[in-house]
Every structure is written in C-alpha cells, then in structure tokens.
N, C-alpha and C positions, 0 to 999 in steps of 0.2 A: 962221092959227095952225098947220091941219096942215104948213103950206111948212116953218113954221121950225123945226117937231122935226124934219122929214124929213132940214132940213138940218142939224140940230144931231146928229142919229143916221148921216149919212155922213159927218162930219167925227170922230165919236166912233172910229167905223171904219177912217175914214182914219189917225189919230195910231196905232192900235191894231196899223194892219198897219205904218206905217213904226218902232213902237218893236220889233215883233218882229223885223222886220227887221236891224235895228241889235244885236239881240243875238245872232240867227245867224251873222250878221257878224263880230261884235266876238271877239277871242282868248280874252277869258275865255267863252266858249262850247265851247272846246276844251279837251283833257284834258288842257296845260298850263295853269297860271293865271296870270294877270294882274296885274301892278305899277301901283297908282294913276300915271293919267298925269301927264309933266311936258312943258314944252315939247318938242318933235323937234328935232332938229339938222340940217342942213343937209345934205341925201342927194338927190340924181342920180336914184339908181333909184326906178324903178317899183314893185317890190317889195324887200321887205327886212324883216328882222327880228333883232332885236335878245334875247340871254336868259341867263339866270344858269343856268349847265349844271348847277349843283351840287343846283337843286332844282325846274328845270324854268319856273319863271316868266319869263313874258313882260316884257320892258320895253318893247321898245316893236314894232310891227311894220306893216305897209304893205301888204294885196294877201294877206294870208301864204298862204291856201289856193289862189291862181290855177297851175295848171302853167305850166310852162315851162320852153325849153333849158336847162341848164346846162354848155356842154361837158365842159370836162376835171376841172369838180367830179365828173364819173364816176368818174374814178380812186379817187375815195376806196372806191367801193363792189368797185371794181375789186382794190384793195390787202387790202379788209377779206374779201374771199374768197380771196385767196392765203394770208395770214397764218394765218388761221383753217382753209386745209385742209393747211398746214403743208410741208413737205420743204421748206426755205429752204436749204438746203446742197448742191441737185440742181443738175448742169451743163446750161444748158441751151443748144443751140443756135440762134442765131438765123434764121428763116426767109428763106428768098428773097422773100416775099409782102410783106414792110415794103416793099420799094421802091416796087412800084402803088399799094401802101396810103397811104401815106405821099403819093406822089404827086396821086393823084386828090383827097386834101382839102387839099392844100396844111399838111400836119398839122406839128405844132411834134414835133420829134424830139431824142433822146438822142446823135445821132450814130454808130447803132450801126452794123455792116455786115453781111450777110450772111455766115453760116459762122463769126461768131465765138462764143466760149463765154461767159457768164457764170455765177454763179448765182442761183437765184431771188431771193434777197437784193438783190444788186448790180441786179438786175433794177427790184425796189422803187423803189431808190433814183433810177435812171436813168425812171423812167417818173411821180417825184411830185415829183422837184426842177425839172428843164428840161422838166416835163409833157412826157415822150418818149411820142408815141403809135407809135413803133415798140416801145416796150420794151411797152406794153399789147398789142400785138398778140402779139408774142412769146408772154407771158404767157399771155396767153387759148389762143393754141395747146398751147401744153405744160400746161396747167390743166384744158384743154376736151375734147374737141374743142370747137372756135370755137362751136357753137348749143348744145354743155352749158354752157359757161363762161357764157353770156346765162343760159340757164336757172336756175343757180348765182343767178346774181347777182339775177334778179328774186324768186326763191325765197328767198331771205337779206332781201331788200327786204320781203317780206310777213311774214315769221318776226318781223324789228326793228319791223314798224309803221309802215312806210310804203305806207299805202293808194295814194297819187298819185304813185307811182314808178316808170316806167319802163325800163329799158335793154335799145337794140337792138345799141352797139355798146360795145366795153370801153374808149375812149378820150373818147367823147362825143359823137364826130363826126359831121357829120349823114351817116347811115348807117342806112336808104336815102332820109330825107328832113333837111330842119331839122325838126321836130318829132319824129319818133320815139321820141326819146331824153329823157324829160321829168321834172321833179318838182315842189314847190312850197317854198316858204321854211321852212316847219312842218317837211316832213318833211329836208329838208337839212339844216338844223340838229339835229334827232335824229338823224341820219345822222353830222352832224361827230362828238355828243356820245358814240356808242356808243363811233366808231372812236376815240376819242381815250382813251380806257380802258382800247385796246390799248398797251400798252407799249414796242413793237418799233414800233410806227405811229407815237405821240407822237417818239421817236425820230428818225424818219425825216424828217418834217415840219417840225421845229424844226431840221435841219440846214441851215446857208445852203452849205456846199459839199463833195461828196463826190469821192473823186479814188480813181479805181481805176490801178497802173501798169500798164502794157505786160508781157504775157506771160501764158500757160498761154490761150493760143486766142484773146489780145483783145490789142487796141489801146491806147494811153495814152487816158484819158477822164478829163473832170472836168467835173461835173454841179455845175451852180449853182441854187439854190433861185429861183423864179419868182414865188413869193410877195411880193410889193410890200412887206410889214409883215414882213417876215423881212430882206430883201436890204438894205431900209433900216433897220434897225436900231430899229423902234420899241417903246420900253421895255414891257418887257414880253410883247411876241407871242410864240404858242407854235404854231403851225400856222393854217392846215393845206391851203388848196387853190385856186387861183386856175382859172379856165374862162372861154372864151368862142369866138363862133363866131358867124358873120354874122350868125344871129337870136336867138341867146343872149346878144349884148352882152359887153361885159368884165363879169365874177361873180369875185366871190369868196366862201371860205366862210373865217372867220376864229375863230383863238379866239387872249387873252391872259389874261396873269394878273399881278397886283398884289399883294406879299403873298400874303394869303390868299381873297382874291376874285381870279374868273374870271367873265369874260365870252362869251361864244359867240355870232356872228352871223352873217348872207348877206347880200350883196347880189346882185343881178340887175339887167343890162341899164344900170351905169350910166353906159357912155359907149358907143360904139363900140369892138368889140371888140378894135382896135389902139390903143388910148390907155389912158392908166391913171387913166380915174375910179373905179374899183374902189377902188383903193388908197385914195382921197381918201373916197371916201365909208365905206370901214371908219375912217381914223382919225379920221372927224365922230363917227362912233356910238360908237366904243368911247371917247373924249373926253367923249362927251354920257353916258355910263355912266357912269365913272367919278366925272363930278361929279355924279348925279343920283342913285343907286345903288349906288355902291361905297362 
C-alpha cells in the first residue's frame, strides 16, 4: 500500500511539473496574448510566429522565444535608428571600406561605388530594397562611428523591449561570428510592429522599385524590392524585411493588410538561405490568418 501512494504521489508530481512546463512555454505566458488555437498551416521553419499587430495577439507561433541569426532582418533595426535620429537630406559619401566589407561576407549589395554621394534617404532605400549591405555600412559610418552606431542600435533594442536582441553588425552579417548577431520570433515581430508605425519606413518597404538617375556624385541605380510577398505581388503585403545567411536560413519578417485587418509575422531558417522557402512559408501563414482569424 505504501508503494502505490509513493507511486501515485510521483506521478501527481510528474503531471504537476510537465503542466507548468507547458505554460512557461506556451505564448499566452508572455506579455502578448493568445488566440484560441486552430489547425497550423504548413511552415518549413523551425521557428515562426504568426500576430495581429493592432493588438498584440498571438495566432499562432513555433519556438517563439529561442534566439537566433536573422541576417538582413537587421536592417530593420538598422533603418529604425537612422530614421529616428533624422538629417535624411544629409550627402553622404560612400566609404572605400564597402569593398573588403562587402567582399569578405560575400554580402548582397545596392551596387554602390566608392566616392559616390547619396543621401541618407536614397541610402534607406538602397540598403531595405536589394538588402544593400554596402548601403548599411555606409550608414553605420556616417551615423556612428561604426561601434556608436551598434551601441545606438542595441540601446534602441532595449528601450523597444527586446530583451533577446542582439546586434554586432548593421547588415546582419555574421560579424565576427554566425551567431553574434541574434534575436528571437517574439521580439522580431515587435520589432517589425514598432518600425512599421514609422511612416517614412512603411514607405520605404512597401516600394517594389526605387530608381535614382545618374548625376550630382552618383551613378544611374535602380533598387528592386527583395521581399518575395512584395516582388510578387501578393494581395495585400505591406513590408517589410527578408534575411538570411548560412546559419540564419532564408527569414523573413512579413506584415499584410486586408481591408481593415493586418497581419504581422517571422519566419526563420525556412529553407537554405539561397532558395525561397521563406516566401512560401509566409504565404502558408498569412493564408492560414486570414481564413482562421481575419
């Protein structure tokens, strides 16, 4: 008789620690809340998360607090400290240093050259559409110097509420490792939701192609949007940020709008960083939204 209370009191135990578990766990634990669930839609990645920006609930989410790379979703944190420390009409010149830079990560570029002028604006634009990590370099220099402009931005990172936020480089890049650079799906998505209330940023994001002409210190350019749900045209997408990098995977950080509902979501790592399951795995989840919650 004492066996089988013994066992009946480690087993009372047992349920006790895997239910708390499951609520430390679960998103309605965090200080966004939670959408009764419905089935998941068919997603790639590992992590991801799915949410109604307008009032912070979760619909659906996967891994949400794990860190991890996001490459060139950096830029967003990158954009949202230029914007907000403002002179957008400043010329600025392009550094000699994008060349090694650029070179040593094999980095996705704006096509800029050394010695030409833009301004910070056109800068924006060249370093969010064709994820130009020369135009983030740029930036970061004329913003920074290069270790304030990190500074800036993990400082901004902790002011918005992103406990699990990292940045050691302004492009994403692994710089000086693949991990250094890190965050997790919870806070990306408050991340997308802040910057997307910037006006000049929503702007920026939702353009599929900007075309600067030839003249006053620069070259003919024309920057095309790299965003997968932008370039193709799906109904409704409004930004905002595509990333990836040998151990970040393709990522995306996405937001659309229907009407009067929006959607806001991440994906991480859902295919290998040169293929476009990103894209594939945003239009599952914003599809499984819309019919499930919108």
């Amino acid at each position: 008789m004492r066996s089988t209370g013994k066992l009946a009191g480690v087993v009372t135990i047992f349920l006790a620690v895997v239910l708390a578990a499951f609520v430390l766990s679960s998103p309605a634990a965090s200080a966004e809340s939670a959408a009764p669930a419905a089935a998941g839609p068919s997603v790639s990645a590992p992590w991801a998360l799915l949410a109604d920006p307008t009032n912070g609930v979760w619909l659906l989410s996967r891994h949400a607090f794990a860190k991890r790379p996001m490459g060139s979703i950096t830029k967003v944190m990158t954009a949202y400290v230029v914007i907000e420390t403002g002179g957008l009409n400043r010329v600025i010149t392009v550094p000699q240093g994008i060349v090694n830079y650029d070179l040593k990560f094999d980095a996705s570029t704006a096509g800029l050259v050394p010695g030409e002028k833009f301004t910070a604006l056109q800068l924006l634009y060249a370093m969010m559409l064709p994820s130009g990590c020369d135009a983030a370099f740029t930036l970061a220099t004329a913003y920074g110097p290069w270790n304030h402009f990190l500074a800036k931005m993990n400082a901004t990172a902790k002011r918005l509420g992103l406990p699990r936020t990292h940045f050691s480089d302004p492009a994403g890049l692994p710089n000086p490792g693949q991990y250094s650079t890190y965050s997790d799906a919870r806070d990306l998505v408050r991340m997308g939701r802040l910057a997307m209330q910037l006006p000049l940023f929503r702007q920026i994001v939702a353009t599929r192609s900007y075309h600067v002409a030839a003249g006053n210190g620069h070259r003919l350019h024309t920057w095309v949007n790299s965003n997968g749900l932008i370039s193709g045209h799906y109904p409704g997408a409004i930004g905002i940020k595509p990333g990836g990098t040998a151990a970040a995977g393709a990522c995306l950080l996405f937001e659309a709008r229907r009407g009067t509902k929006i959607l806001i979501g991440v994906v991480l790592d859902s295919s290998a960083f040169d293929k476009p399951g990103n894209t594939a795995d945003a239009v599952n989840l914003l599809n499984w939204g819309w019919t499930h919650y919108a």
